[in-house]
GUFITI-297172 format. One line per 10 residues: number of its first residue (from 1); their letters; for each residue y negated, x negated, z negated of C-alpha. Coordinates in pm, 1 decimal, decimal comma. Layout:
BEGIN
NUM	A	Y X Z  ...
//
This chain:
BEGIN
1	XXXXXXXXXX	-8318,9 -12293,5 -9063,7  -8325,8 -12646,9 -8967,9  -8650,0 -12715,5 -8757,2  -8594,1 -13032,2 -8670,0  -8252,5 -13039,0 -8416,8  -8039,2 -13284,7 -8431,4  -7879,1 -13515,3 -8139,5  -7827,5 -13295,7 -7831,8  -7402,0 -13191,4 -7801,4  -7133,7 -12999,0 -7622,5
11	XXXXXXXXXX	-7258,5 -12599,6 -7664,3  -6980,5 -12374,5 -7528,3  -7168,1 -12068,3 -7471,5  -6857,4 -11836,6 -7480,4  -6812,7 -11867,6 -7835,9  -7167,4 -11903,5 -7976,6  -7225,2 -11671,0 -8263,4  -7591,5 -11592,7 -8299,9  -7490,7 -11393,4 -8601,0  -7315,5 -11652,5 -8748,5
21	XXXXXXXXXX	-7509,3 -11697,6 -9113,4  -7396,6 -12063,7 -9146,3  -7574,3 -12143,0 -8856,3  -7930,3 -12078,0 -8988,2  -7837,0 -12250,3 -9329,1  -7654,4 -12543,6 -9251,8  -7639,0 -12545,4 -8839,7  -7809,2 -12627,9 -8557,2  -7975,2 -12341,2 -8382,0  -8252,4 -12528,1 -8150,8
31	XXXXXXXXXX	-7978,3 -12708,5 -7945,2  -7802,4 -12356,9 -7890,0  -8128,1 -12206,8 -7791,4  -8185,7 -12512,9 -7584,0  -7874,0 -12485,6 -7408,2  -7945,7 -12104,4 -7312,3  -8250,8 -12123,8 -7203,4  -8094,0 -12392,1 -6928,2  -7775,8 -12208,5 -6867,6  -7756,6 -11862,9 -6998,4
41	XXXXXXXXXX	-8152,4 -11696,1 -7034,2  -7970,7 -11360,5 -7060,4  -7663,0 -11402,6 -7278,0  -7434,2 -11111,6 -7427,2  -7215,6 -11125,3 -7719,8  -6956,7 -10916,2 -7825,6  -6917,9 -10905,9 -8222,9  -6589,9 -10888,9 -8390,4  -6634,1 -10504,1 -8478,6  -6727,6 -10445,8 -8152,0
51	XXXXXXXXXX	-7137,6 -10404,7 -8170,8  -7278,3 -10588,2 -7867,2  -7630,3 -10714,9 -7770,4  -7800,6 -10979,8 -7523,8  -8021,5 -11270,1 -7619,4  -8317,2 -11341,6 -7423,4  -8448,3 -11731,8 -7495,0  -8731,3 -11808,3 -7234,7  -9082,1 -11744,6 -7356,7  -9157,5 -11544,8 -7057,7
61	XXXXXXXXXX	-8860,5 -11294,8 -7098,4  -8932,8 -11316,3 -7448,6  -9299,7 -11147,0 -7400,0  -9159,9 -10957,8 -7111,0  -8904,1 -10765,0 -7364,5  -9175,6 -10714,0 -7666,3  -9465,4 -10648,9 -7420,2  -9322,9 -10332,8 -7228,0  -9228,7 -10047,1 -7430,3  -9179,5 -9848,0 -7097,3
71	XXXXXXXXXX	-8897,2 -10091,0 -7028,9  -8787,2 -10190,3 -7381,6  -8863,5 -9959,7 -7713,1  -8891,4 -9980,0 -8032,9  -8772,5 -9646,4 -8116,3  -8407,9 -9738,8 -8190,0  -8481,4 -10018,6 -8476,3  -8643,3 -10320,9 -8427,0  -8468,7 -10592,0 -8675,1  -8119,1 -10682,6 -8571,8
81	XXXXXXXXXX	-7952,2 -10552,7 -8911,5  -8006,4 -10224,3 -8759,7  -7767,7 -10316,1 -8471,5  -7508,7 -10032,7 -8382,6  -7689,6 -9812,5 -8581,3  -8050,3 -9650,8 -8498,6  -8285,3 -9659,1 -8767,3  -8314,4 -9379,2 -8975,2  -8734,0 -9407,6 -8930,5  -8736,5 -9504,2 -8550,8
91	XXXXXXXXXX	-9039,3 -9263,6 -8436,0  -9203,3 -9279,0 -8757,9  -9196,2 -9604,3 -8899,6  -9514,5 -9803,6 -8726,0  -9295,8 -10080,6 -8664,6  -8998,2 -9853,2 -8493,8  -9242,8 -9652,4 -8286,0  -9386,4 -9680,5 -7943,4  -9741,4 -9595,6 -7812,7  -9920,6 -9345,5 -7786,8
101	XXXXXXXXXX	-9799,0 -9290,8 -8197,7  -9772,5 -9687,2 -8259,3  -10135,7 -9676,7 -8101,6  -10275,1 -9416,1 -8319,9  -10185,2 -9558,9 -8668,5  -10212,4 -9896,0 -8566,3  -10589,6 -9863,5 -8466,4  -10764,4 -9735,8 -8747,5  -10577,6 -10018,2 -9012,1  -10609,7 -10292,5 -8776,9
111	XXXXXXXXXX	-11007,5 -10219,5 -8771,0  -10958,0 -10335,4 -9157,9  -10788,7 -10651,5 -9049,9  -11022,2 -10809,4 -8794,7  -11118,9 -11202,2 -8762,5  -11489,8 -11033,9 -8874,8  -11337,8 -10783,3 -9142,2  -11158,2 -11010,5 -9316,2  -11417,7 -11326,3 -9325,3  -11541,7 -11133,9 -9628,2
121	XXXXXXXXXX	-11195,6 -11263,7 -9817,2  -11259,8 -11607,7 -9766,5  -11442,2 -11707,5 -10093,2  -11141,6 -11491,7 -10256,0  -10833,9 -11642,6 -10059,9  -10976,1 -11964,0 -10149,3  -11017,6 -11947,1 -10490,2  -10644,4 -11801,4 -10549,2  -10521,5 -12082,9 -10308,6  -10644,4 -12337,3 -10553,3
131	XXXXXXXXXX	-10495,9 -12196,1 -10837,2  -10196,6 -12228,3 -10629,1  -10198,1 -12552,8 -10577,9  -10358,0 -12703,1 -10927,2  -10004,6 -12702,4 -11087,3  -9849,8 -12972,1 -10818,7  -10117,7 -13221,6 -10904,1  -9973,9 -13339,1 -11216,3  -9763,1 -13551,1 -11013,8  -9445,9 -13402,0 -11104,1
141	XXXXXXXXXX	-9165,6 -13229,6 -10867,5  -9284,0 -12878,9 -10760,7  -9106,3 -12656,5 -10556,1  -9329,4 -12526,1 -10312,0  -9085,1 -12292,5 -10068,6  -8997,0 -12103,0 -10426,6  -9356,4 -12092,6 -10556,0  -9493,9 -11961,9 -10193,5  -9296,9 -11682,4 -10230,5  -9571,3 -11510,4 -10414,5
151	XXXXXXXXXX	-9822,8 -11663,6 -10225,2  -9915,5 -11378,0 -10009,6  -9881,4 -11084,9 -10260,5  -10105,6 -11326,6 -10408,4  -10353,4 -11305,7 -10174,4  -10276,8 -10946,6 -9962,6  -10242,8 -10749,9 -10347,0  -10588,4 -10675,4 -10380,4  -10670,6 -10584,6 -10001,9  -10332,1 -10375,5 -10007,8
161	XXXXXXXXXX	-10444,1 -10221,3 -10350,2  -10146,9 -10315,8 -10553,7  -10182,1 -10476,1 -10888,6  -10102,7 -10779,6 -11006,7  -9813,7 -10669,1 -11218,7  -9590,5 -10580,3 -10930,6  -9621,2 -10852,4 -10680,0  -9374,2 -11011,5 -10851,4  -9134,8 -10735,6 -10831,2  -9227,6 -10632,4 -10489,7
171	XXXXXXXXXX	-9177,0 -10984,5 -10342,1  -8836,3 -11023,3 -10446,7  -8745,2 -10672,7 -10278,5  -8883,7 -10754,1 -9948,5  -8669,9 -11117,6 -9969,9  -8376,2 -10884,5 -10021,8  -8474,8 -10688,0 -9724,1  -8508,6 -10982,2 -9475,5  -8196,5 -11178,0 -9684,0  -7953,2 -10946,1 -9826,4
181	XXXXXXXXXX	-7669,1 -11206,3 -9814,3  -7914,6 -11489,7 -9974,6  -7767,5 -11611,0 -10309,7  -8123,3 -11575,7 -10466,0  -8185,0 -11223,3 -10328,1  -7797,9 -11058,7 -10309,3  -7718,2 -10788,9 -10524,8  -7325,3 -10738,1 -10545,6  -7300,6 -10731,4 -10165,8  -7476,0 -10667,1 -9868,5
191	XXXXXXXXXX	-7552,3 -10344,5 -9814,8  -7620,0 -10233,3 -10165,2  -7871,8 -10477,4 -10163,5  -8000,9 -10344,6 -9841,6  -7959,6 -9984,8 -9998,2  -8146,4 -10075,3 -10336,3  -8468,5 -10287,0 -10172,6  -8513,6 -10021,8 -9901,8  -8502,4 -9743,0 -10161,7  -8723,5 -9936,6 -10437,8
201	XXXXXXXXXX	-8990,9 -10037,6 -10162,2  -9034,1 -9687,0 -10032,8  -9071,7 -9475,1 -10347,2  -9303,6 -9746,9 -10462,2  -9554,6 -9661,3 -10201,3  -9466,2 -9294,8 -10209,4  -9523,4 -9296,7 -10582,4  -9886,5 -9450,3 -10519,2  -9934,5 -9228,1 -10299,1  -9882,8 -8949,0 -10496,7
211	XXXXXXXXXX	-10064,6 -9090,6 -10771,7  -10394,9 -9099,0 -10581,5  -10360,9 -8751,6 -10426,5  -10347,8 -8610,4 -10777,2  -10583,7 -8843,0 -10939,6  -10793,6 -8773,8 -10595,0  -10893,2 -9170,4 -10676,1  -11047,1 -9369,8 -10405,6  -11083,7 -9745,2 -10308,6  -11127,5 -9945,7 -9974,7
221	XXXXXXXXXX	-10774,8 -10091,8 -9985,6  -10564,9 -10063,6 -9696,9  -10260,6 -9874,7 -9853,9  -10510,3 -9576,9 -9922,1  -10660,8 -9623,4 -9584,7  -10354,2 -9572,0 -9446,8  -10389,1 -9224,5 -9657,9  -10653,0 -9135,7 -9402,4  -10482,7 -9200,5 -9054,1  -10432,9 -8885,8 -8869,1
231	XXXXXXXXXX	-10224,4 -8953,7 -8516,3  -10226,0 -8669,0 -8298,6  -10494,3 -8515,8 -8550,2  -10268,4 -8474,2 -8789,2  -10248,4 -8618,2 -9137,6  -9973,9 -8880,9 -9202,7  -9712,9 -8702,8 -9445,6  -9637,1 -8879,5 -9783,2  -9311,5 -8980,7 -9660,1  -9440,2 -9165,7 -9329,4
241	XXXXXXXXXX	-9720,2 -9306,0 -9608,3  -9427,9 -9502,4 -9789,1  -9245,9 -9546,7 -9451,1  -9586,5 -9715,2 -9290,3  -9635,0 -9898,9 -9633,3  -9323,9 -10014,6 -9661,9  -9364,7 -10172,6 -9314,4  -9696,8 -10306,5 -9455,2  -9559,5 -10491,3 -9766,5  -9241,8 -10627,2 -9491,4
251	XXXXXXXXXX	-9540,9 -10800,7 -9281,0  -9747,3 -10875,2 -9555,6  -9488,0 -11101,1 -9769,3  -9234,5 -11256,4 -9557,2  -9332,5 -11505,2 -9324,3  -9645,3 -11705,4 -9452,0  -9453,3 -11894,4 -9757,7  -9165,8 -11983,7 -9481,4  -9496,3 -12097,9 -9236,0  -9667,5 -12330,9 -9554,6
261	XXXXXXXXXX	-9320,6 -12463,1 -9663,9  -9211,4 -12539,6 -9279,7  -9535,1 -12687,4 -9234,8  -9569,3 -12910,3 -9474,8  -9216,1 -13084,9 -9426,2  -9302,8 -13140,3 -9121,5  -9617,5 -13301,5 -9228,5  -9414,4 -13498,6 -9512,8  -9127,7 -13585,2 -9207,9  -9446,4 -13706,5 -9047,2
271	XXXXXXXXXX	-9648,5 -13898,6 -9223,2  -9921,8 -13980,5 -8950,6  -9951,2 -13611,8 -8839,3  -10044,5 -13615,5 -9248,5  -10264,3 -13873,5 -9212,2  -10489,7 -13782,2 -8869,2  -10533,5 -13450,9 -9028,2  -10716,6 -13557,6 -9345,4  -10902,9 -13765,7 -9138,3  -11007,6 -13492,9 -8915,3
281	XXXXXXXXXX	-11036,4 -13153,1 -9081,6  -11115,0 -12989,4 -8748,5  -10790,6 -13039,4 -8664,5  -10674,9 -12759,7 -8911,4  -10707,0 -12438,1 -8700,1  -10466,6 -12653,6 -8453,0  -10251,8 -12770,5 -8708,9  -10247,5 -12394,1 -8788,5  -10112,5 -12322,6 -8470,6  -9855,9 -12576,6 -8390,5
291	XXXXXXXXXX	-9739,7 -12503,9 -8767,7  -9661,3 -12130,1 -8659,5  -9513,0 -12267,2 -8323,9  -9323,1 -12520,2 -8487,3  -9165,8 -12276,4 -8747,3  -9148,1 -11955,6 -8645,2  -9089,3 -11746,2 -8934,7  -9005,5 -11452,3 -8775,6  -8704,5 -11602,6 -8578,8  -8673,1 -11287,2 -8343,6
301	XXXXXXXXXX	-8714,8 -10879,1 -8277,3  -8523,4 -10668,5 -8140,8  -8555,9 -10398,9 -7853,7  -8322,6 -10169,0 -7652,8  -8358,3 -10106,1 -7266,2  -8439,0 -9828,9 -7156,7  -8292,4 -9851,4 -6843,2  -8085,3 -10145,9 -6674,7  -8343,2 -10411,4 -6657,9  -8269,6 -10718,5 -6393,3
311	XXXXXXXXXX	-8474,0 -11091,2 -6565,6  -8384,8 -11418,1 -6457,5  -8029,4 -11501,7 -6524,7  -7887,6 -11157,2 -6563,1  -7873,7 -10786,1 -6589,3  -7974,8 -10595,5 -6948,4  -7783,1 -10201,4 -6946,2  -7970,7 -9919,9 -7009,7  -7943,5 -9875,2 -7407,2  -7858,1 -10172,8 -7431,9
321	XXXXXXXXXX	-7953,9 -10385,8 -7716,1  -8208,9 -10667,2 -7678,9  -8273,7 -10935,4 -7940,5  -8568,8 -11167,9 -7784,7  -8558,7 -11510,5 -8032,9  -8909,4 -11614,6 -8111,2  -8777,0 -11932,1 -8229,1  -8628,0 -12041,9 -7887,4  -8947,4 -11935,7 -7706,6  -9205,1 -12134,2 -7897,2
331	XXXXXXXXXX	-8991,9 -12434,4 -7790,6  -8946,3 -12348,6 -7431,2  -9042,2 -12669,1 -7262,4  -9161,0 -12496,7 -6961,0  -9476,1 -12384,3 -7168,5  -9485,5 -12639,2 -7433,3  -9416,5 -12966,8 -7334,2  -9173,3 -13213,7 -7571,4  -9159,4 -12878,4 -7753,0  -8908,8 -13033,4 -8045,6
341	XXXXXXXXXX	-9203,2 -13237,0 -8128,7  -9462,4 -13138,1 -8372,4  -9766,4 -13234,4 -8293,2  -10083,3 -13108,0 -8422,2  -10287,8 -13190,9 -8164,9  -10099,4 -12987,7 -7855,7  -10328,1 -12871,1 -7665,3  -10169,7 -12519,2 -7602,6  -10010,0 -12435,7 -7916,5  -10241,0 -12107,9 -7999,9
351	XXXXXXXXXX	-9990,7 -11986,8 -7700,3  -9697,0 -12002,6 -7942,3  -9586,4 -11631,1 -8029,6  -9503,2 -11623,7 -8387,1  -9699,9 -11307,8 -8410,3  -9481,5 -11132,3 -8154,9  -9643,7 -11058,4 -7805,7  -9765,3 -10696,5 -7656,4  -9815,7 -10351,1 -7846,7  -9628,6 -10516,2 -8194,8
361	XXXXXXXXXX	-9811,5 -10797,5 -8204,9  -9878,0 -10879,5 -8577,4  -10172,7 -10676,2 -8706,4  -10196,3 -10938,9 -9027,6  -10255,9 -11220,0 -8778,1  -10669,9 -11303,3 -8810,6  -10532,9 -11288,1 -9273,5  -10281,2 -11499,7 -9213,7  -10430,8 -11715,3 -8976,4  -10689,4 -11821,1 -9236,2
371	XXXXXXXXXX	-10471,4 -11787,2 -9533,9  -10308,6 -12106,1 -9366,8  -10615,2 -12244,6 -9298,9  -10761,5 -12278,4 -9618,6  -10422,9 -12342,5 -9770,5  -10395,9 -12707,9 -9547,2  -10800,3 -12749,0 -9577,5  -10773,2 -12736,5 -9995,0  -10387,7 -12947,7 -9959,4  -10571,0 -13190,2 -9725,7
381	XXXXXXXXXX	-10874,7 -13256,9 -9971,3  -10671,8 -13245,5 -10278,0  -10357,2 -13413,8 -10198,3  -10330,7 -13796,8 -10085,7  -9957,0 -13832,4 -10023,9  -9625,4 -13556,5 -10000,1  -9300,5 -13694,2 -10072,5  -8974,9 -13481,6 -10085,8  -8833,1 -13464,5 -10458,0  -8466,7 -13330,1 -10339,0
391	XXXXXXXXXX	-8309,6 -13155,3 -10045,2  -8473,1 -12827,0 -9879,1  -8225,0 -12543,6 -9933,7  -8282,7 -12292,1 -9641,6  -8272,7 -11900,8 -9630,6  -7925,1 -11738,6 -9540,9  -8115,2 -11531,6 -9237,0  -8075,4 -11505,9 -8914,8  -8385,8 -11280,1 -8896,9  -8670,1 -11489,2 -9119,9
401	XXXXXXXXXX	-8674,5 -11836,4 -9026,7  -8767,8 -12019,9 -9393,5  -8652,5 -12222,7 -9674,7  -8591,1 -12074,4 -10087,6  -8603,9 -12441,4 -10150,0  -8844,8 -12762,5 -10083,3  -8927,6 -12989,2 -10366,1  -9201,1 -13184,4 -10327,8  -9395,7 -13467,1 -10518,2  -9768,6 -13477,3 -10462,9
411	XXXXXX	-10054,8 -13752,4 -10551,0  -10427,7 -13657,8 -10572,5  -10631,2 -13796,4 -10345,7  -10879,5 -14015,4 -10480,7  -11230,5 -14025,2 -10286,2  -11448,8 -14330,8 -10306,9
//
């Protein structure tokens, strides 16, 4: 998806397609967003085969929508592929379920994924992050957006207790998930490739599973903490296991390369953001921030009402469908201001909501958030200049906000 919008133009809101594929690969999204937010905050759409939702664009109806499960659930599918057709695993699946049952399997793994429980990582993350990196210092073209695919199985594998052998695999079946129509991830159409990833992903983590209640093998990962969780008392079946660990895997793989890649054009786009922060490495944790902001990987979630809900700018139906666009709320220039500007020194930009807002919010956040941190501390030492070697090619999604595609050029930096 373009991050940068172009020069403001007519929008007519009456025949806006928010589903409209093109738009996130070779469109304009920001200026529709932009437009919304003025004009329409709540805006419906009627697709062609007849499935309807509303939009909500304002930051503060954003968190309003993903922060109040009383008003808006969960338990109806949260993605908006599952649109006009409840998820199968709605009430099971962490991600599809509301408190108190979100609550209950939610606590005990996000106790493993703490700002202090995962400072133990660090020395780990940051070795693998250099390893990552070494190959674009020889100066030649190297395609970061397709190489940070595996960046994140790269790091989450061994906390996740999955072995290096099937990140690979695994990474290219959660792209399919959150890009079925992508050229790079499509197999034979749509939903087959829906069908296949879905199926693959599960009966991986049901097959570990398994494979550890027979072998009765144990390790502090999280997938086999996840064996422990008991909501309500009870044990988690092996089937909400892979359902819960598929889930796990989603978060875990695909929005951090879209966050680096995004990032870093923006740095290359802007060559004295570049510059002030290798001249000031406590800038990072901002630049951090305003990077998540700035990109949004996760472009949106979706809810349903529960009952008509009245927000600024219109009415929501009971049942109806609610997709709240992350994207247009982290540039909402009533809470950031000159929001289409990136800016790593914004004094607000930890306000962004990448991660989601309320009950969802992303229980990865404290990995991710210093994944990216050492990842621009070790670029920033290492790297002197970024060019772009050829054009970014960006992800056919209207759900995951990234690019399969940025070629870059990199010099070492030399120290005196």
């Amino acid at each position: 998806m373009r991050l940068t919008p172009g020069p403001a133009g007519d929008v007519d809101l009456d025949t806006v397609n928010l589903f409209d594929l093109d738009l996130y690969t070779s469109g304009d999204p920001h200026r529709i967003w932009d437009v919304m937010r003025d004009k329409a905050p709540v805006h419906h759409q009627v697709l062609p085969d007849g499935r309807e939702f509303w939009s909500v664009t304002r930051y503060e109806d954003v968190c309003r929508v993903l922060g109040d499960h009383r008003e808006f659930t969960s338990e109806r599918g949260t993605v908006p592929t599952h649109l006009g057709t409840d998820d199968e695993a709605a009430g099971v699946l962490m991600t599809s379920t509301d408190p108190p049952r979100h609550t209950e399997v939610r606590r005990p793994l996000g106790s493993k994924l703490t700002a202090r429980a995962v400072r133990s990582w660090e020395d780990s993350i940051r070795a693998t992050i250099v390893r990552f990196l070494e190959p674009a210092l020889d100066g030649e073209p190297y395609d970061l957006a397709e190489r940070a695919l595996l960046l994140p199985a790269m790091v989450t594998g061994p906390l996740l207790g999955i072995p290096a052998k099937d990140w690979e695999e695994l990474v290219q079946l959660t792209a399919m998930v959150t890009a079925p129509t992508d050229r790079h991830f499509l197999v034979g159409h749509e939903a087959a490739t829906l069908a296949i990833s879905h199926h693959e992903l599960v009966n991986y983590v049901r097959d570990w599973a398994r494979s550890r209640r027979a072998t009765g093998g144990e390790d502090d990962s999280l997938l086999h903490h996840l064996m422990s969780v008991r909501p309500g008392g009870e044990p988690l079946t092996d089937e909400e296991i892979a359902l819960d660990g598929y889930s796990i895997l989603l978060g875990a793989n695909v929005t951090t390369p879209h966050t680096v890649s995004g990032t870093v054009q923006a740095l290359i786009e802007r060559p004295e953001q570049f510059e002030k922060a290798q001249a000031d490495h406590s800038l990072i944790p901002n630049l951090v921030e305003e990077g998540l902001r700035w990109t949004s990987a996760a472009c949106n979630f979706m809810r349903y009402a529960v009952d008509d809900v009245e927000l600024d700018g219109g009415v929501i139906p009971a049942r109806g469908a609610v997709v709240a666009w992350i994207g247009s709320a982290n540039r909402d220039a009533a809470q950031f201001a000159d929001p289409h500007t990136f800016d790593i020194t914004r004094p607000n930009a930890k306000r962004q909501v990448a991660f989601g807002y309320g009950p969802h919010f992303c229980i990865g956040a404290p990995l991710a958030r210093m994944t990216l941190r050492i990842f621009f501390e070790e670029l920033l030492q290492r790297f002197g200049s970024l060019e772009l070697a050829g054009d970014p090619e960006h992800l056919r999604s209207y759900f995951i906000a990234g690019m399969t595609h940025l070629p870059i050029v990199a010099q070492e930096r030399r120290t005196p």
